[in-house]
N, C-alpha and C positions, 0 to 999 in steps of 0.2 A: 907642534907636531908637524913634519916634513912627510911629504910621501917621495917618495925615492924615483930613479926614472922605473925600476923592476913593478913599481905597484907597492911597492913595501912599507905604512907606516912607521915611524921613528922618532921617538921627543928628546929634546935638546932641552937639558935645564943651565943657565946661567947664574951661577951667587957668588958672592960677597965669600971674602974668610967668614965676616961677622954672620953672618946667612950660614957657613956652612959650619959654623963652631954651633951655631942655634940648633941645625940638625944632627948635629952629633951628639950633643948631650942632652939635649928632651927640651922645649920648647912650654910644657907644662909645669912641670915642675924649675926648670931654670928663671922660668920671666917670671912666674908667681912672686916667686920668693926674693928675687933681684928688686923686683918694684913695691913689690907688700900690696899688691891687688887683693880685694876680698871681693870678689865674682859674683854671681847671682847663680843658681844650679843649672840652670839651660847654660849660660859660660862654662860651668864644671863639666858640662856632658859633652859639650865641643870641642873642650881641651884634650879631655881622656880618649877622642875620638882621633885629635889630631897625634897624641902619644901613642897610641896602637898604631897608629899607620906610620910613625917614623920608627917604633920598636920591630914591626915586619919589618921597614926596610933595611934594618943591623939584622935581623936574623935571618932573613929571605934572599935569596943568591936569585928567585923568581921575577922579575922585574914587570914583568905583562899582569901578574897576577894582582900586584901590589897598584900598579895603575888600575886596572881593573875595579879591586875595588874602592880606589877615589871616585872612579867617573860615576861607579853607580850608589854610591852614598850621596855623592855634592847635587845631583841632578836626576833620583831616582823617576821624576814623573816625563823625563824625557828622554830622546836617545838621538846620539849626533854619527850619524853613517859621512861617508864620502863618497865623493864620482871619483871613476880614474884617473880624473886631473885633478884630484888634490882640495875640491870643494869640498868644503863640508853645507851638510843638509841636517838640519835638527828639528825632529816630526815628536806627537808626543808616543810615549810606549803607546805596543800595541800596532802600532802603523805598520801598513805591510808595503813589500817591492808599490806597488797601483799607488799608494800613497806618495812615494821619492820620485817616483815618473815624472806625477801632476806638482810635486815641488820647483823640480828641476824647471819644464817649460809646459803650458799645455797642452802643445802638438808632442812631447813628448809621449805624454801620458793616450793619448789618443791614436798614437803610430804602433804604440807599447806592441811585442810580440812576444818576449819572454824578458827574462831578468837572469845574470850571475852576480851572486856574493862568493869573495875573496875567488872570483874564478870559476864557480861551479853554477850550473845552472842549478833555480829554485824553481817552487809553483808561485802562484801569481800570491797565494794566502799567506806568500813565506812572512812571518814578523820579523824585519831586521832589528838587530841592536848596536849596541854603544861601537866604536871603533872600525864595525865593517866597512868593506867600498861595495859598494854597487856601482855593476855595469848594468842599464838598461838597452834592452836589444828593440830596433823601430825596425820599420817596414814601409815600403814606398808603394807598397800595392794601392793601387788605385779603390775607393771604399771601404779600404779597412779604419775601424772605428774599435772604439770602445764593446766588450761585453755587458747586458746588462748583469750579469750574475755578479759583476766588479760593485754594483751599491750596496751588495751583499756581504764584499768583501774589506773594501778600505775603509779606514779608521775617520778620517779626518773630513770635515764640512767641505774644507777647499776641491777637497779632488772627489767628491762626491756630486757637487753643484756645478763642475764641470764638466763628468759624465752628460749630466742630466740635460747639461744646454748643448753639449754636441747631440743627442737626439733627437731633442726638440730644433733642432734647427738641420740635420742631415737625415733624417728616417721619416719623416710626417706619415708615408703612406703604411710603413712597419706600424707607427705609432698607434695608428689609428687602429690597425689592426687587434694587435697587441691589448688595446685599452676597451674594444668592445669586445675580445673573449674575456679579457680580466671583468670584466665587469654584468657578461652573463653569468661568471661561475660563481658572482658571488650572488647574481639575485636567484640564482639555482639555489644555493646554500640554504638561501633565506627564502626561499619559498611565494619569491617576488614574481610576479609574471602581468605584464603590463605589454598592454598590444601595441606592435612598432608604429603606429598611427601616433600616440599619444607618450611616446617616449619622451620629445623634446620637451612636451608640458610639463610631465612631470620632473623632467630635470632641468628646470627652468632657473630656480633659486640657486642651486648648486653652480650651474653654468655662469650665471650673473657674478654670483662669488668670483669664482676664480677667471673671471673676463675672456670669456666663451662667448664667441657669438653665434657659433654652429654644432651641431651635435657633434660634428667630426674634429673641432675643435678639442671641446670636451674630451674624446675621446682619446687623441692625442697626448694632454696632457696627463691622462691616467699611465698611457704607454710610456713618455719617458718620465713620470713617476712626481710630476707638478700637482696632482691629484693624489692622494691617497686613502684608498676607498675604504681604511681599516677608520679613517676617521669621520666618514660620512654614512657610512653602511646603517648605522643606529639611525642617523634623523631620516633617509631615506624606509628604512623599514617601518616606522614610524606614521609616515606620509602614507605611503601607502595602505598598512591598516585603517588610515583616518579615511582615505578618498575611495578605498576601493568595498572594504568595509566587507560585508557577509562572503563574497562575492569571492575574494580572498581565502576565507575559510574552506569554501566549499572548494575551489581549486584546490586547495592544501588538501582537505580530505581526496579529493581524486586522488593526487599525485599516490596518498599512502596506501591505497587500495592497489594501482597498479603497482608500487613496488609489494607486498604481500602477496599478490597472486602472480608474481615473478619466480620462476624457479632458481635463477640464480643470476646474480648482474656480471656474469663473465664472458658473454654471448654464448657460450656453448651448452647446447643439447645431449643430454646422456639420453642415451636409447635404454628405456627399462627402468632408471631409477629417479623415485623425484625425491627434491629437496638435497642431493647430495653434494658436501664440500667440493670447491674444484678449484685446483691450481694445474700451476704450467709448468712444465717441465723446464731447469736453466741448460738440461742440456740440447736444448734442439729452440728452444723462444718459439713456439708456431704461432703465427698470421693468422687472422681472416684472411681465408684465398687455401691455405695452404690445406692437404689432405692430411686429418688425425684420426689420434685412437688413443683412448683411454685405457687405464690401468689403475683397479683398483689396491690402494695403497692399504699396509697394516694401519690403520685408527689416523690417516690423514685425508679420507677423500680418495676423488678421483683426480691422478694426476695424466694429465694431457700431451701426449707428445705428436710429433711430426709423424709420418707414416714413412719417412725415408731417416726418419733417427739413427744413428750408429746402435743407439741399445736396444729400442726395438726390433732392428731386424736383426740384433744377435740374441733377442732371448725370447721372440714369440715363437721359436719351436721348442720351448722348454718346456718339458709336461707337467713340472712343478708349477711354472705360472699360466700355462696355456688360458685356464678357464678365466684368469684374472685380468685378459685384453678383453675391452669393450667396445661397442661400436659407441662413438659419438658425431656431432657435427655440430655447424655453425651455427645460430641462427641466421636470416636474412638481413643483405647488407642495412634494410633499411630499419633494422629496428637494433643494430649494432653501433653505438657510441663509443666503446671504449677504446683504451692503450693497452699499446703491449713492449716491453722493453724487447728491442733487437740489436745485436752487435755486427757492427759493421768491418770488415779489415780492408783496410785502404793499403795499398803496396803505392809508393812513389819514390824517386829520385828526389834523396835527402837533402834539405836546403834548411836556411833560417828565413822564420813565418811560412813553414808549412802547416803546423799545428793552426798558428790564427788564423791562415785562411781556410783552413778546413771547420774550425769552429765559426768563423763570418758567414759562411757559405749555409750551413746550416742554418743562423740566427736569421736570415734570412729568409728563409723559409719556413721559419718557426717552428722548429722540430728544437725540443727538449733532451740537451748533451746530459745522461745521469756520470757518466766514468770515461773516460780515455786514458790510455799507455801506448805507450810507442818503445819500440827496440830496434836494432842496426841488424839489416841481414847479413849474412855472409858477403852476398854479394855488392855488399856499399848503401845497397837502395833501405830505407825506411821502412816499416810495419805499423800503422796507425792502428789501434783496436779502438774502435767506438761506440759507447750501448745508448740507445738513441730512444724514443718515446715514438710507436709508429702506429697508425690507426687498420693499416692494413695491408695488402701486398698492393693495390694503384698507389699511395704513397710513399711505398719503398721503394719502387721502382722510379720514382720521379726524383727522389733524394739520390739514388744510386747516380739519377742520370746530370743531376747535379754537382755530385764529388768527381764523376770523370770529367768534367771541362776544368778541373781546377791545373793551375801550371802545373808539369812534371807527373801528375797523378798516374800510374800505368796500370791499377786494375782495383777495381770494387768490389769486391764479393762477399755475401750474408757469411756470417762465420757460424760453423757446428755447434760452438759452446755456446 
């Protein structure tokens, strides 16, 4: 197989007359019976395998189609792509663009900002197969690295344990971070609560395992993922029942009394009614911070909006629902923990690795990317839309203030939907 200077795959077969008198008249039936072989059934299934595929190629004027299906009969557990120069890369099925990166070169896969097959850009989950070329697109910005949502994504050990040592050895301070919220949410989960005095003791065994010498160690390797807490979480809960004992229990009973006499875990206060459902409005996403008002839904609850909504102020003078706006409010910042998804529309001057710096910049400050889309304005410049995990309007505003220093970025603003 050649690739062309255009990009263009193309195979070049060489035979023999005797070669090509073999495939003109059947290869199965001709040599059986020329040599008086008597095969074994696995021989017979190979044969009739190899006569279907020289009968398409007399009946089939289709030539991609017929190679096609050799390459994925002879080698179905694998898939062999190309770079634009002509290499080929063979990963197993399943392997996506993040996987051909970390084949190609490390620094490939860690510069990574997008990918095209046969020319087209893909997402980072695209699964390449047999015969495509991959172009991988890198990035010279100084700190762009790997995503961690990429262990999530590729297939293959090699480009996973590469992820893993670029940030273990370029994030420590993320890492750390990273690895003691992972690691409170799971003793939340579990109903683990051990006073930060007596932390290292109790993760004294675990740390020695995986040669830790410091809690922030430890921590670390939970962050870029040398830890993994899904397989320790049993003998640490364990521990803790054993050492902490009654003491445990009765915490556990508190925790469940205060969620019970909790009126609802979404911070917000309906004026007048207890116990009632509450969601949040996708057309307006409202903050902690932001001024709302509720509206009681037919058999869903009270649904939440902003007080400067496009639909609230076009239908709270309707008499049909007037009575159905409610007052509600926040509770206080200090007794509010939760998320709330917000979209963000980023305008910039369209370049290649805008997207990844705009996701680095984020991962950065540890705000949770749920969805992005991007489209071309009119005017040349970019439209990033992105729905983010935000705790309240102080850290909207610090992300916001973090998207404008990125190159070319020329405006940030919360978006209506």
């Amino acid at each position: 197989t050649v690739i062309g200077r255009e990009g263009i795959p193309f195979e070049v077969q060489i035979r023999t007359w005797e070669m090509h008198r073999t495939a003109e008249y059947g290869i199965a039936a001709h040599w059986k019976y020329k040599e008086g072989v008597r095969g074994s059934s696995k021989d017979d299934q190979r044969l009739a395998w190899i006569r279907q595929i020289i009968e398409s190629q007399q009946e089939s004027n289709d030539v991609e189609e017929i190679v096609r299906a050799i390459k994925n009969d002879l080698a179905p557990e694998d898939v062999f792509a190309f770079t634009p120069k002509g290499d080929m890369i063979t990963l197993p099925v399943g392997s996506t663009v993040i996987d051909f990166a970390y084949a190609i070169h490390t620094q490939v896969g860690h510069k990574m900002c997008g990918a095209k097959v046969d020319k087209k850009m893909v997402s980072y989950d695209y699964q390449i197969k047999t015969g495509e070329i991959i172009e991988i697109l890198t990035t010279n910005v100084e700190g762009h690295g790997p995503s961690r949502s990429w262990l999530n994504i590729c297939k293959t050990n090699e480009a996973k344990s590469k992820i893993r040592s670029w940030f273990k050895k370029e994030r420590r301070e993320e890492n750390i971070f990273e690895g003691r919220n992972a690691l409170e949410r799971e003793f939340r989960r579990n109903n683990i609560r051990v006073p930060e005095e007596e932390l290292e003791d109790f993760l004294k065994m675990d740390m020695h395992r995986h040669s830790c010498d410091t809690l922030d160690d430890f921590f670390a390797a939970i962050g870029y993922g040398g830890v993994q807490l899904s397989k320790v979480m049993q003998r640490l809960k364990s521990e803790y029942n054993k050492k902490y004992g009654e003491k445990a229990q009765t915490d556990t009973s508190d925790l469940e009394n205060k969620i019970k006499t909790s009126k609802n875990s979404t911070g917000v206060i309906v004026d007048g009614i207890d116990n009632c459902a509450i969601k949040f409005a996708q057309c307006c996403n409202p903050l902690p911070g932001d001024e709302i008002v509720g509206f009681i839904t037919r058999g869903h609850g009270i649904s939440v909006h902003k007080k400067d909504c496009v639909n609230y102020l076009s239908q709270k003078d309707d008499p049909e629902n007037a009575a159905r706006w409610i007052n509600v409010k926040w509770e206080s910042s200090e007794k509010h923990t939760g998320y709330f998804k917000c979209t963000l529309d980023i305008v910039a001057v369209d370049r290649i690795g805008l997207l990844a710096d705009v996701s680095s910049a984020l991962a950065m400050i540890n705000i949770f990317i749920y969805e992005s889309t991007s489209r071309e304005l009119k005017n040349g410049n970019a439209m990033l839309s992105v729905t983010v995990s935000i705790a309240g309007m102080e850290q909207l505003n610090n992300v916001i203030n973090k998207l404008q220093k990125i190159k070319n970025v020329i405006s940030v603003e919360r978006s209506g939907k």
